[in-house]
KOLDREN-839739 format. One record per atom (N, C-alpha, C): residue in one letter; x, y, z. Coordinates in steps of 0.2 Angstrom, whole numbers, padded with zeros to 4 digits, always signed. Example, Ala and Ser with C-alpha at 12.3 -4.5 7.8 and 13.67 -1.06 7.14 Angstrom:
<atoms>
A+0066-0028+0039 A+0062-0022+0039 A+0066-0016+0039 S+0064-0011+0035 S+0068-0005+0036 S+0064+0000+0039 
</atoms>
This chain:
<atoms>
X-0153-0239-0330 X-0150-0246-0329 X-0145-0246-0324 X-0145-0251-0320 X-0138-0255-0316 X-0133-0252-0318 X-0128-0249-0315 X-0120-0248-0316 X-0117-0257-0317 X-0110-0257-0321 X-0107-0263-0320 X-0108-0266-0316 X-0109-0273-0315 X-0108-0275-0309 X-0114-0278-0304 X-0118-0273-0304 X-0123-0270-0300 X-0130-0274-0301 X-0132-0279-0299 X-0138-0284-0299 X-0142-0281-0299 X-0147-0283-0306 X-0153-0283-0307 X-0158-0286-0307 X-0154-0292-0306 X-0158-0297-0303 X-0156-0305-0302 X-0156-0309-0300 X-0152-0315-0295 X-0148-0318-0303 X-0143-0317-0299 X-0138-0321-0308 X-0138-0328-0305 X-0136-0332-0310 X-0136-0338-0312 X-0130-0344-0306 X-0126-0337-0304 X-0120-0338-0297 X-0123-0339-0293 X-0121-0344-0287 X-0123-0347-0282 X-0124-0342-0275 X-0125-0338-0273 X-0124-0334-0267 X-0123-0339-0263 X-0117-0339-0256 X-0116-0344-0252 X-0116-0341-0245 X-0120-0342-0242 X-0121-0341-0234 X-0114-0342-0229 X-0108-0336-0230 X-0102-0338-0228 X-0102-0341-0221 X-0106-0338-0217 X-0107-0339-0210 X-0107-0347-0210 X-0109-0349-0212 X-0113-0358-0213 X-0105-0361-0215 X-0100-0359-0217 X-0094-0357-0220 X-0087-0360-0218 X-0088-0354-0213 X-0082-0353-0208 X-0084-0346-0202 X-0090-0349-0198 X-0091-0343-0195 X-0086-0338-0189 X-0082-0340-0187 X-0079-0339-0183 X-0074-0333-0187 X-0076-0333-0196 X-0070-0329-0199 X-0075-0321-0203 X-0080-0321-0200 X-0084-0316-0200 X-0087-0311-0196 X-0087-0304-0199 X-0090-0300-0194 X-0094-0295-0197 X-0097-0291-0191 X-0102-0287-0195 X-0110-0289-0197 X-0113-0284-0200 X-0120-0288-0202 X-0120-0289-0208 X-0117-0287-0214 X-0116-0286-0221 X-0109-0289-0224 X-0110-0295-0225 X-0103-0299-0227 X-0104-0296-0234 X-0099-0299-0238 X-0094-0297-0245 X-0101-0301-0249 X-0102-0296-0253 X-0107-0300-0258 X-0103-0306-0261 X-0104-0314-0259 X-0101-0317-0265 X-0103-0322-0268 X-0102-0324-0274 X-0103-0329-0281 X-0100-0333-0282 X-0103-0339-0279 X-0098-0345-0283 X-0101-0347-0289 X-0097-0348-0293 X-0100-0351-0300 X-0098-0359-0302 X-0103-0362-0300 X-0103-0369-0300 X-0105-0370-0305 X-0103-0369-0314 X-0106-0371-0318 X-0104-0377-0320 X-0105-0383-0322 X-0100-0388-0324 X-0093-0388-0327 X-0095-0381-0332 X-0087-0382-0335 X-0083-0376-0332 X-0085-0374-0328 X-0079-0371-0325 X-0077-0378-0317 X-0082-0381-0313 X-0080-0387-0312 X-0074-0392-0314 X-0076-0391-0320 X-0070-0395-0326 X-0063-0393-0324 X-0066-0387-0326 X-0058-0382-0327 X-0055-0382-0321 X-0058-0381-0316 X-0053-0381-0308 X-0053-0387-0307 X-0054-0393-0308 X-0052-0400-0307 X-0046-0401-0312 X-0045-0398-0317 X-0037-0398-0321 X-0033-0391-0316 X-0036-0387-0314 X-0031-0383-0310 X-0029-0385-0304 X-0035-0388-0300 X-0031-0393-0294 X-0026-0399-0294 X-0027-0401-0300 X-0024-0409-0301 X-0013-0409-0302 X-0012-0408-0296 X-0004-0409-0294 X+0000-0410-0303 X-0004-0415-0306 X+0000-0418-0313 X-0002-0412-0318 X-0006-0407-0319 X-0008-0405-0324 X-0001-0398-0325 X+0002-0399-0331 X+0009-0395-0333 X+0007-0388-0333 X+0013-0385-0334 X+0012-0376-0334 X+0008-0375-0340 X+0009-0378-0346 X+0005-0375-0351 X-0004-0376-0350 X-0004-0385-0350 X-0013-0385-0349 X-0014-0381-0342 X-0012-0380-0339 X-0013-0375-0331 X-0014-0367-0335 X-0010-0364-0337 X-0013-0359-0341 X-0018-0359-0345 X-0020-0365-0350 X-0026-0366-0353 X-0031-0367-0349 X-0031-0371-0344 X-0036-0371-0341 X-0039-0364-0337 X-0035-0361-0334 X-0036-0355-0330 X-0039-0347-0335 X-0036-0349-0342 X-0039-0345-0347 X-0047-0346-0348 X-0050-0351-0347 X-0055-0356-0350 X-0060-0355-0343 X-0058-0355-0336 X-0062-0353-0331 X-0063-0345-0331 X-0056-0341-0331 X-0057-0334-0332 X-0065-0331-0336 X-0066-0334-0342 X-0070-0332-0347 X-0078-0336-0343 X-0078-0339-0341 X-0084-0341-0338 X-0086-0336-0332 X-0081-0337-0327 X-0082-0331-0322 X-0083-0322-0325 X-0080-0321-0330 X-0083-0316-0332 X-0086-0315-0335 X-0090-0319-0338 X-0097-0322-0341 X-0102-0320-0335 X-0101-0323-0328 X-0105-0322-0325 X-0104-0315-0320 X-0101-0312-0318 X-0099-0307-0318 X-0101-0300-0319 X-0101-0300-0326 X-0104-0296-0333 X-0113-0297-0334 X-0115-0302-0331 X-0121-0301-0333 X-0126-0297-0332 X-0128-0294-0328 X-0132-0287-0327 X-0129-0283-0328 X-0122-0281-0331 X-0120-0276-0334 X-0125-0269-0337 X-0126-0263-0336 X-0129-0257-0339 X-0125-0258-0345 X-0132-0258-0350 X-0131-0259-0358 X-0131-0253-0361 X-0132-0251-0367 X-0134-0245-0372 X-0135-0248-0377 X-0141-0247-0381 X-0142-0248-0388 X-0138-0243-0395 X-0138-0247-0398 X-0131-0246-0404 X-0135-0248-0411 X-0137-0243-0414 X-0140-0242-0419 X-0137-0247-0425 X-0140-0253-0428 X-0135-0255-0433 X-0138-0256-0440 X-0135-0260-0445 X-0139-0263-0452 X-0133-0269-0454 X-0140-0274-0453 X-0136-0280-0454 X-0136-0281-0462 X-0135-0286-0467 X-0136-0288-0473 X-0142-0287-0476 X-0146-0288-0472 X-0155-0287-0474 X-0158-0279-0471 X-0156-0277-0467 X-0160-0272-0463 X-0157-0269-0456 X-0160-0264-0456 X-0159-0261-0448 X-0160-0263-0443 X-0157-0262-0438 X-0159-0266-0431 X-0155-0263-0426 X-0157-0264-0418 X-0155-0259-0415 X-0149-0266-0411 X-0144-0265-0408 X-0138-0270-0407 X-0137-0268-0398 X-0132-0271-0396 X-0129-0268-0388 X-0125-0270-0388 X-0121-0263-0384 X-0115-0264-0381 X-0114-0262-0373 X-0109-0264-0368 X-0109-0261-0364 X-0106-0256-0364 X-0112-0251-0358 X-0111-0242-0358 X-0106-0242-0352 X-0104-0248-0347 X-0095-0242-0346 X-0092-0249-0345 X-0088-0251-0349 X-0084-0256-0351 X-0078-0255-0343 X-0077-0261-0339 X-0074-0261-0333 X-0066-0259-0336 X-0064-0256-0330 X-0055-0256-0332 X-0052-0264-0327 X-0050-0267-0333 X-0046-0274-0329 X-0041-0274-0325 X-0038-0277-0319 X-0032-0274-0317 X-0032-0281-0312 X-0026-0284-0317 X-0024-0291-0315 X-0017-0290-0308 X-0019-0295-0302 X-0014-0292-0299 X-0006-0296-0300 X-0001-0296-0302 X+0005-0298-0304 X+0007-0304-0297 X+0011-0309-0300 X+0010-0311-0308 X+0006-0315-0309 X+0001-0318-0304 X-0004-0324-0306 X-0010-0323-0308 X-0010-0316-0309 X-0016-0313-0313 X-0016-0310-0320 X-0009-0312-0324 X-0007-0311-0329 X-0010-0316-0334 X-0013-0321-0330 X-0014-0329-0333 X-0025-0324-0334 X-0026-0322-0331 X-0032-0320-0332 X-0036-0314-0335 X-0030-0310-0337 X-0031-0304-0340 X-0033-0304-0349 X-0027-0308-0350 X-0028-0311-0358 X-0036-0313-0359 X-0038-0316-0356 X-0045-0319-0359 X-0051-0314-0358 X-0050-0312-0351 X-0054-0305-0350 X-0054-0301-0354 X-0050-0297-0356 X-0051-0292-0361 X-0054-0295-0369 X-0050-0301-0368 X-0054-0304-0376 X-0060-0303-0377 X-0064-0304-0370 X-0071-0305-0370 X-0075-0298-0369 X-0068-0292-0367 X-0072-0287-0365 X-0068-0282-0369 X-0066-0283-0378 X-0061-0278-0379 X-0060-0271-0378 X-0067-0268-0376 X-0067-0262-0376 X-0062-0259-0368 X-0062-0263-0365 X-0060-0262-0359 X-0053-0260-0358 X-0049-0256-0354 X-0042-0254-0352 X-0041-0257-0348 X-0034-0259-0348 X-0030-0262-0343 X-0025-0260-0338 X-0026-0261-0331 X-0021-0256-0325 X-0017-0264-0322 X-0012-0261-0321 X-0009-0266-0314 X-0005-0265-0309 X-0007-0271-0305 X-0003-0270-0300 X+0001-0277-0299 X+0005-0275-0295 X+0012-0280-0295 X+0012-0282-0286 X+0013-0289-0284 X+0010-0289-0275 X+0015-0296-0277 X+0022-0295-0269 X+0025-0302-0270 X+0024-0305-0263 X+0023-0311-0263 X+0023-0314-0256 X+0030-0314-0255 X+0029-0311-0246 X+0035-0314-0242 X+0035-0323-0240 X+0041-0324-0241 X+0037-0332-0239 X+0040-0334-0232 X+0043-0329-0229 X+0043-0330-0223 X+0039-0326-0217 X+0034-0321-0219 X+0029-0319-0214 X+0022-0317-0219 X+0023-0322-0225 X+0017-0323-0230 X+0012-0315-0231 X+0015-0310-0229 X+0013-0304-0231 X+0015-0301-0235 X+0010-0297-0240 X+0009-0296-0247 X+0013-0289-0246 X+0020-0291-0251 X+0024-0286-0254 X+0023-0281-0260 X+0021-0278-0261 X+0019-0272-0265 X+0026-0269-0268 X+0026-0270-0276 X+0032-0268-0280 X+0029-0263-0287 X+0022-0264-0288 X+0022-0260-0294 X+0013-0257-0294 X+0013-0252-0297 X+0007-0250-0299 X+0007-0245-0304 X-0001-0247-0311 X+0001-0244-0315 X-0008-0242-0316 X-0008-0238-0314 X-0016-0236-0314 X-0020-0227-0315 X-0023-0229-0320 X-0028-0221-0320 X-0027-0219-0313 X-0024-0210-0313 X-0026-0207-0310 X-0033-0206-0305 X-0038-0203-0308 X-0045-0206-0307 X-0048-0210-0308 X-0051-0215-0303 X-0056-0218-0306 X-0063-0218-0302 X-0065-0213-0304 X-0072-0211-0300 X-0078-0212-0307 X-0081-0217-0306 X-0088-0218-0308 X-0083-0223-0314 X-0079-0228-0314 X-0077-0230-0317 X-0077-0239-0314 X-0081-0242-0316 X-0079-0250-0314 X-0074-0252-0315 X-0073-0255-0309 X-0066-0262-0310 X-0068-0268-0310 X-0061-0271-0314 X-0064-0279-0313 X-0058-0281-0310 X-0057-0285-0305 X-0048-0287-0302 X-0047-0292-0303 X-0044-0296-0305 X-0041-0303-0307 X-0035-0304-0304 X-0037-0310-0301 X-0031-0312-0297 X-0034-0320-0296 X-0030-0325-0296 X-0036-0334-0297 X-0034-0334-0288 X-0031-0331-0283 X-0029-0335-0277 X-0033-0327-0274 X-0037-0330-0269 X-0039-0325-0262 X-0039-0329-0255 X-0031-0329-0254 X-0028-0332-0247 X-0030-0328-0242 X-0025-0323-0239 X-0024-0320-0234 X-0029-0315-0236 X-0029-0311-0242 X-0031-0308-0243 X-0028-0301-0243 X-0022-0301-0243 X-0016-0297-0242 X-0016-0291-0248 X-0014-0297-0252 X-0013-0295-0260 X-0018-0290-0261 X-0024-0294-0263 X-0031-0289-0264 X-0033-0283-0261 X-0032-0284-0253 X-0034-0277-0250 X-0030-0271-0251 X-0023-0273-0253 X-0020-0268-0255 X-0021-0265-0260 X-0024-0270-0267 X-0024-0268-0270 X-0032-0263-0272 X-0037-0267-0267 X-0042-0261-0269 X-0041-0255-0264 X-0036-0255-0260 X-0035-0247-0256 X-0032-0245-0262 X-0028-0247-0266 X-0027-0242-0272 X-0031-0239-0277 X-0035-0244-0277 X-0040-0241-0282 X-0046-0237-0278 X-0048-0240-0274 X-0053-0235-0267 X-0050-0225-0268 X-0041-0226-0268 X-0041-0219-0265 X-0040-0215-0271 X-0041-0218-0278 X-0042-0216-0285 X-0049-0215-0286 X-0056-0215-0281 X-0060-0213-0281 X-0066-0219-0285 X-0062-0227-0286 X-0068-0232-0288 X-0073-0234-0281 X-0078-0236-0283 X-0080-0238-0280 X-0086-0243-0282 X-0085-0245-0290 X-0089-0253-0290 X-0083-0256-0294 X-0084-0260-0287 X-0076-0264-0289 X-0080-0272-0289 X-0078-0277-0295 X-0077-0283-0293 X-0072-0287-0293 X-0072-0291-0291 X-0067-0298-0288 X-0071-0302-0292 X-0063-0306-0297 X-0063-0313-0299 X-0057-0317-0296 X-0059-0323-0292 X-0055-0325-0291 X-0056-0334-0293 X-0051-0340-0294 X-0053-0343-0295 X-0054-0349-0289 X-0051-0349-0283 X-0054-0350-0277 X-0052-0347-0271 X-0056-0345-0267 X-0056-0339-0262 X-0054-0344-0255 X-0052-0343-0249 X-0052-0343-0244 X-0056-0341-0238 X-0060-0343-0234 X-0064-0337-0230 X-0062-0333-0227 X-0052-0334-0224 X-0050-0328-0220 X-0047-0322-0227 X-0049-0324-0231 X-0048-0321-0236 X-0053-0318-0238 X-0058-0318-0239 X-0066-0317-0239 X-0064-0310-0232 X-0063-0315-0228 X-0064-0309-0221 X-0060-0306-0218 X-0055-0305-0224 X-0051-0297-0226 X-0054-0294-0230 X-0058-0295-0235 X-0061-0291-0241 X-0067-0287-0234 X-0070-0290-0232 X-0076-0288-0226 X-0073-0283-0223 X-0067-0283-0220 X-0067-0280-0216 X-0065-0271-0219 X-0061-0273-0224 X-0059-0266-0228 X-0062-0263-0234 X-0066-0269-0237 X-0069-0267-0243 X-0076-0270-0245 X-0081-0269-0240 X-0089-0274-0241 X-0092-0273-0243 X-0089-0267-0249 X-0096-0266-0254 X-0094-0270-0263 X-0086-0274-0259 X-0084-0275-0267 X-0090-0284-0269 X-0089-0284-0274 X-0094-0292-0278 X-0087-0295-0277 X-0087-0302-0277 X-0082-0306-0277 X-0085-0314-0281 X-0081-0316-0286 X-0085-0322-0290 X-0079-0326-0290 X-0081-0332-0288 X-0077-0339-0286 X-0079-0344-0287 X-0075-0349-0292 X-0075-0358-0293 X-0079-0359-0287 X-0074-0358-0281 X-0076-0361-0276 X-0073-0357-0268 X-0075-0358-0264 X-0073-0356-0259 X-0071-0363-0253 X-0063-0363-0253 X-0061-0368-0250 X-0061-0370-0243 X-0055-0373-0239 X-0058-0373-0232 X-0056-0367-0229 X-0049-0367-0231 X-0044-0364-0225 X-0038-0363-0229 X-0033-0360-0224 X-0028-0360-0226 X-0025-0365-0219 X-0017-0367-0224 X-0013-0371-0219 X-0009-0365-0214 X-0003-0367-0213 X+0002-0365-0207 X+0007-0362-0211 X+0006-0364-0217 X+0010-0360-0224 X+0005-0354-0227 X+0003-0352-0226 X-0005-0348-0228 X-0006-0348-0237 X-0005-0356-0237 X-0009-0358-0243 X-0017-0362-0242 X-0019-0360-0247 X-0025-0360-0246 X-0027-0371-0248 X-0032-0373-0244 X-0031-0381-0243 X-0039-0381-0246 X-0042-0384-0251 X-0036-0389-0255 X-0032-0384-0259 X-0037-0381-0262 X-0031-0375-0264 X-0028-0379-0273 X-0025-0376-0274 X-0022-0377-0280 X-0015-0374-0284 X-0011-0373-0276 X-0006-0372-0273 X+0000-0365-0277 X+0004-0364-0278 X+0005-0357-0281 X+0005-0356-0287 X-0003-0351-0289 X-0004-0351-0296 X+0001-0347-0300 X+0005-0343-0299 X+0011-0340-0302 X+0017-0345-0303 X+0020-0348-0299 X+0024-0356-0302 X+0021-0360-0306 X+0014-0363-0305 X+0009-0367-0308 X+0009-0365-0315 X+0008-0358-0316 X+0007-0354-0325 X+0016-0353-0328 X+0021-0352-0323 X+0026-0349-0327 X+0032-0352-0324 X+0031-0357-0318 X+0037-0359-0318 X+0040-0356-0311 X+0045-0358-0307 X+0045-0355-0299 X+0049-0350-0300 X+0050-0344-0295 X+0052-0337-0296 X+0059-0338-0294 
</atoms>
């Protein structure tokens, strides 16, 4: 069977032709595999995350509520194993996933998405890293990591709802790269193209699954339309 992660066959996620995009923010022959997950009700959800009026708690809720869809699709060709069981009436054979991902949300805006991932994948362990924006040269400050020694033949799932610059993530998959992962995916809940083309350039073998893939970023390297700082937006400003 497929390792986590690892397509078996076209999931039900949108593949988007990035070049058609924002060409000029791509290189190479082999962009970043990526998934937009246009299901209606993750639509729903990002329209309550976009919406300037929507409070810190429903903005959590809602972000909880897309989380669980995006790794819904994410998970879906997952390598399975059968699991012997006996229900009320008779035997039967069950499944479970044979390598359950280690989740590793990136701090603090991906604290809002770890909760409901693991709900839906209990078996799974949990690593982090912690990444602050400087807000005056918008480059990703690195304060924490808390992650397996090894992680060779071990899937990740990374949780993070924002892939701007792309700062944050590539740091954080060089730490998991130099722990020896190498099926890494990306959930974000909306991406960036030059954010996308940072992942390409450092990391093009990782999956990446996305509500949506934006235009740009502005002169502040917020992402437009965007749904502006999801770490204020969940908990309030720092």
């Amino acid at each position: 069977m497929a390792g986590f992660g690892t397509p078996t066959a076209p999931t039900r996620a949108r593949q988007r032709d990035l070049n058609q995009t924002k060409p000029d923010c791509y290189i190479g022959s082999n962009p970043v595999d990526v998934r937009v997950v246009d299901h209606p009700l993750a639509l729903a959800r990002l329209t309550t995350l976009r919406d300037e009026r929507t409070d810190n708690a429903a903005f959590r809720a809602a972000l909880r509520e897309l989380t669980l869809v995006l790794v819904y699709e994410a998970i879906r060709d997952a390598a399975c194993e059968a699991v012997p069981i006996r229900t009320p009436i008779a035997e039967t054979i069950g499944s479970r996933l044979a390598k359950p991902p280690l989740l590793v949300p990136v701090l603090r805006a991906g604290l809002g998405m770890v909760y409901e991932a693991n709900a839906a994948i209990p078996e799974s362990r949990v690593g982090f890293v912690g990444v602050a924006r400087d807000e005056e040269t918008h480059q990703a400050v690195p304060y924490l990591e808390s992650l397996p020694d090894d992680l060779t033949a071990q899937p990740v799932m990374v949780l993070d709802p924002m892939l701007a610059t792309g700062g944050s993530m590539t740091h954080t998959i060089g730490l998991l790269q130099r722990r020896g992962a190498t099926d890494i995916t990306v959930l974000c809940v909306v991406a960036a193209p030059e954010g996308i083309a940072a992942l390409e350039k450092t990391a093009p073998t990782v999956r990446l699954f996305t509500a949506a893939i934006d235009d740009g970023l502005n002169e502040d390297a917020y992402i437009v339309p965007g749904l502006g700082d999801a770490g204020d937006r969940q908990f309030g400003p720092r």
